[in-house]
C-alpha positions in Angstrom: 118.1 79.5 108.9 116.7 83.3 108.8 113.4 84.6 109.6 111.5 87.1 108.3 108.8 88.9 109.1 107.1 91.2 106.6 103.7 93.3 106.7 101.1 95.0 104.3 97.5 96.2 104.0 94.7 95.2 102.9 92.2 96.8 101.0 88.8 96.3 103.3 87.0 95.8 99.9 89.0 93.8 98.7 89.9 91.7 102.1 87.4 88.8 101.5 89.1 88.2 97.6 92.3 88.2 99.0 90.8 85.7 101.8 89.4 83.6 99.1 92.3 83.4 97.2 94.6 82.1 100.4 92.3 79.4 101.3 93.1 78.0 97.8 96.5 79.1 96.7 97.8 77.7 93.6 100.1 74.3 93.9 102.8 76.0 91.4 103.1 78.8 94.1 103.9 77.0 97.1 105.9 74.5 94.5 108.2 77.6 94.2 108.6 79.3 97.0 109.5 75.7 98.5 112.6 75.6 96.1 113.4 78.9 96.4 114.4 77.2 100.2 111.3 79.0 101.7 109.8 77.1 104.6 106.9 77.9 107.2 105.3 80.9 105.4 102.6 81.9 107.3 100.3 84.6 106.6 98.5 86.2 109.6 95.6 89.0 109.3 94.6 91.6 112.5 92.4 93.8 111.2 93.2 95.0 107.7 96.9 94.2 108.4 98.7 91.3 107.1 101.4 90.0 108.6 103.8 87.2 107.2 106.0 85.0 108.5 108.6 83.1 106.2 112.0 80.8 107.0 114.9 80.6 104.6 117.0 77.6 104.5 119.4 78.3 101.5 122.8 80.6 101.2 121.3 83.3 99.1 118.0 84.8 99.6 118.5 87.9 96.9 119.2 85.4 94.2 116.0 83.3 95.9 113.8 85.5 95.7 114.4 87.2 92.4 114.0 83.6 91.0 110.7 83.8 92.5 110.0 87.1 91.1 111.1 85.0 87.5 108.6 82.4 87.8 105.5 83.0 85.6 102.8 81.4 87.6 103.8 83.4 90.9 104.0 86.8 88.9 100.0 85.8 87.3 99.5 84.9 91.3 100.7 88.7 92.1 98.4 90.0 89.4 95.4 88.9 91.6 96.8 89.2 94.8 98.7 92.5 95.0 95.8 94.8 93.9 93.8 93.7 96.9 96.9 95.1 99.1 98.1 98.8 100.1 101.1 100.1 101.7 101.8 99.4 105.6 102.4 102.2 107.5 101.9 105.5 104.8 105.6 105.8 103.7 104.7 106.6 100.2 105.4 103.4 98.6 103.0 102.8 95.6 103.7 99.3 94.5 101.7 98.0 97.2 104.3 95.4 98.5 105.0 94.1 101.8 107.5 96.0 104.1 110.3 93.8 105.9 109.9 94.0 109.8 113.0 93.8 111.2 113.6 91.4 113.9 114.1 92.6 117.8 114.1 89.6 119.7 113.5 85.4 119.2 113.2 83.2 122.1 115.3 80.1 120.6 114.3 76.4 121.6 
């Protein structure tokens, strides 16, 4: 299993759309991030900074998550999630997309 950790803006006028749309996100979505082998995604907000938190349980996460970026339902999800997002931490990325944290320490069971 691999965790990851990923963070992102949010636009503070756009924060209570992007709210909306998590309290109801769309069944296909979760549907295919769960067999892309994603498991306990978690989105947190501080401020206007999201942070996620996602397990991967299968042997190849690059081929995983480009079939997510494939699937037609999650890319129409993207069209009304990503404009309400911005960059985390200025480093001139325009796309709006999350940044991967990378993991320092886990305090295992």
């Amino acid at each position: 299993m691999e965790r990851h950790g990923l963070v992102v803006n949010v636009r503070p006028e756009r924060r209570e759309e992007y709210l909306a749309l998590h309290r109801a996100v769309w069944p296909q979505v979760e549907q295919t991030l769960r067999a892309a082998n994603v498991a306990n995604y978690t989105i947190f907000l501080i401020d206007d900074t999201l942070f996620a938190y996602y397990e991967y349980l299968g042997t190849d996460h690059d081929a995983d998550m480009a079939r997510i970026g494939e699937d037609p339902v999650t890319r129409e999800w993207w069209t009304h999630t990503d404009p309400c997002q911005t960059p985390f931490g200025g480093d001139g990325r325009t796309d709006g997309g999350w940044r991967e944290a990378e993991e320092i320490w886990h305090l295992a069971p």
